[in-house]
N, C-alpha and C positions, 0 to 999 in steps of 0.2 A: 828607730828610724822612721821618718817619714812616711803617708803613703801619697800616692798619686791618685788625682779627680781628674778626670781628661773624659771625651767623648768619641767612642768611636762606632764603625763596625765590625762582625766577627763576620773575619776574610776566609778563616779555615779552622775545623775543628774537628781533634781527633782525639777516640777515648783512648787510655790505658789506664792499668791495673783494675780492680774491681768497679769502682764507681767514680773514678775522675775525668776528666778533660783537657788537652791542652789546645789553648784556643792562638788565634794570631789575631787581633786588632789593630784597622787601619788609623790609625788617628792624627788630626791637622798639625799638630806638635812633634809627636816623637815617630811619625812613621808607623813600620808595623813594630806593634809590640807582641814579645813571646809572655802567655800569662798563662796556670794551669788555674783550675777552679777543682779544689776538694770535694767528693762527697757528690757532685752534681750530678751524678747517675740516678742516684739514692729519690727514692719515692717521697714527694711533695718536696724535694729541695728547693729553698727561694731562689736559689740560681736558676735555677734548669731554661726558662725562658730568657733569661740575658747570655744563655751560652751556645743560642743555637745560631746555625747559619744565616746569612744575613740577616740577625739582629744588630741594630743598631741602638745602641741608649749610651748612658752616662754610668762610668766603670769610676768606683773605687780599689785601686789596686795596692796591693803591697809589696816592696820590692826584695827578692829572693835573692838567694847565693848567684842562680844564672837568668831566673825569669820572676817575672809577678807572678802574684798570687789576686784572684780577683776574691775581693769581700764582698763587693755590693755592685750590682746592674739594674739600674733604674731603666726599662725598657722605652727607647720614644718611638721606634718603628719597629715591629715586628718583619714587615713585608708578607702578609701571611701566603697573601694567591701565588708567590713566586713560588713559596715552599709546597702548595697544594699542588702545582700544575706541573705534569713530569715536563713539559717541552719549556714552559719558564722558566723551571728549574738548571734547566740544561742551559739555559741563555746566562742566566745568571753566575752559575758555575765559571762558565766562561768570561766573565767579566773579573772575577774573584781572580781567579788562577793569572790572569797576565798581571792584575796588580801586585798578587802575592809574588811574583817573578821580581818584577823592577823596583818594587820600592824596597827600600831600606831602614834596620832599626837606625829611629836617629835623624831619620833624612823628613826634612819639614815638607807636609803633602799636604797642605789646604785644599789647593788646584784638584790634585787625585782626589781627595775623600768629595769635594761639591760635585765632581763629573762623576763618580760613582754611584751617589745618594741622587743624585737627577736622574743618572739612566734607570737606575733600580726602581723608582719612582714612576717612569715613565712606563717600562717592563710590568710592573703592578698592575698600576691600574686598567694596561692592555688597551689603551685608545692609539695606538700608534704601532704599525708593523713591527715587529719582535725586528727581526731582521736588520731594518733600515737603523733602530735603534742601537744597535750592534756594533754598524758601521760606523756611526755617527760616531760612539765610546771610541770605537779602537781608534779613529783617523784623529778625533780629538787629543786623547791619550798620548799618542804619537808625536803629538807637537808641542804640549805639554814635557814630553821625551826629548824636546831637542832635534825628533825627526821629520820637522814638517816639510811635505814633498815640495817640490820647485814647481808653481803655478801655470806663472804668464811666462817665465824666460826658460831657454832651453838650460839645464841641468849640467850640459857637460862645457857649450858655449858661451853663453849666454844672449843669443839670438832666440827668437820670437818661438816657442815652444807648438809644437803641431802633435804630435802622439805620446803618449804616457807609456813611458819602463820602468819598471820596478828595479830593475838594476842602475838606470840612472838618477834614482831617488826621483823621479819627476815627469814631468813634462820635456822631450827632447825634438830638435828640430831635424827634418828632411836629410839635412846630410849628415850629422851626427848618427839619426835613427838607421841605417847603415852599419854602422859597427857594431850594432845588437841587434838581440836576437828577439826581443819580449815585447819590442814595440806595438801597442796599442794605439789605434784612432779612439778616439772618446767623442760621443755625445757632445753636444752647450751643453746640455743639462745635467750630466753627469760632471763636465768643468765645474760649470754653476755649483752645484754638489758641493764637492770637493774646496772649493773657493769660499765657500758659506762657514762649513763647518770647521774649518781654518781659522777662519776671521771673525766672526762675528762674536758679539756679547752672549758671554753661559747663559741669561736668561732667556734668550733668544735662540741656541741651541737648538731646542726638538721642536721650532715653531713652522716646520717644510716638510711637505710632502714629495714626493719624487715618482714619476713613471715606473711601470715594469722594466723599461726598458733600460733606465739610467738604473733601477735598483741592481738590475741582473748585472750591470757594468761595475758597479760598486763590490757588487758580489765575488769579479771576476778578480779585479787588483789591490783590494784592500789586505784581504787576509794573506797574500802573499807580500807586500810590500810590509804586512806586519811582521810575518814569520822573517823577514829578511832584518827587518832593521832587530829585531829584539834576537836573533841569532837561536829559533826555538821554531819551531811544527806545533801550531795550536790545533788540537781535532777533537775536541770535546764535543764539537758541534755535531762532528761524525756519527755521533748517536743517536740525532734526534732522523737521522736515514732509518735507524731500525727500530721507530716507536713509528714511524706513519704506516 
């Protein structure tokens, strides 16, 4: 049987038995792939550095009774400072985990793996608030998802949109905001924000800066309009509370 040449990264990886691995790769073709690698425990294995967390490189695989089998990981990015940094680590994690959640073996993810490999990129090299980096992934993610929030028009009417609820996927206006309970004023520049990273070109993505004050706003409805739409309580983050 054939094997498979594909490129991805490793989204999760957990040991069993003596010295193996089974990994999950995000890749632009087949989704996540479930793949073990033999042996990779075992001292000086040529695996060992294509099976760690966020490694990314070019995986020859073999295809098993239920999963791959990885033969060969040509490493192109380690990411090493993510893995050095307990609080980058922890960002990162968190980025891992919502993809490992939504994607599917099978399901074609170009879109997922470029916004992953950009944000992990960005998180690297550390020239851009951890934080704001975060938001940008998940709000991105999100619309990539099919969940992208309703901007300029109110969500439940579609008149001129004045405050943000997370329960009405969006922006809602004056007399709809009324029937809920979540409703938020926002910022211009938290709109702005949110209206950027919706819309604009992925190369263009991480090229903005934002205020304390639209970050803290960002901070305030992202992560719960993500926990709503993905039907999940992400709190990985909750740990980087007991490392400061």
């Amino acid at each position: 049987m054939g094997y498979l040449k594909v490129k991805g990264i490793v989204t999760s990886c957990n040991d069993f038995g003596d010295s193996d691995r089974m990994l999950s790769i995000l890749t632009a073709e087949e989704g996540l792939i479930r793949a073990s690698a033999k042996g990779v425990r075992r001292l000086k294995n040529k695996l060992a550095g294509g099976t760690q967390l966020f490694c990314y490189g070019e995986f020859i695989l073999y295809p098993g009774r239920e999963t791959y089998s990885v033969y060969n990981c040509d490493v192109i990015e380690s990411f090493s400072e993510i893995s050095l940094s307990p609080e980058k680590f922890t960002y990162g994690a968190h980025m891992l985990k919502i993809v490992n959640d939504i994607v599917q073996e099978g399901q074609h993810s170009e879109e997922t793996l470029s916004l992953l490999l950009n944000s992990l990129f960005v998180l690297n090299k550390g020239e851009k608030k951890p934080l704001l980096t975060i938001r940008i992934f998940e709000l991105r993610l999100l619309c990539i998802a099919g969940f992208m929030p309703s901007i300029a028009a109110c969500g439940v009417c579609g008149k001129d949109g004045l405050l943000f609820s997370v329960d009405a996927n969006g922006m809602v206006c004056g007399n709809c905001s009324k029937l809920l309970n979540d409703c938020l004023e926002l910022k211009p520049g938290t709109l702005a924000a949110i209206s950027y990273i919706c819309n604009c070109d992925k190369s263009k993505l991480f090229s903005f800066v934002v205020s304390d004050d639209v970050q803290g706003e960002l901070d305030v409805i992202l992560p719960d309009y993500l926990n709503k739409c993905f039907e999940k309580k992400y709190n990985t983050l909750d740990f980087l509370e007991l490392i400061k």
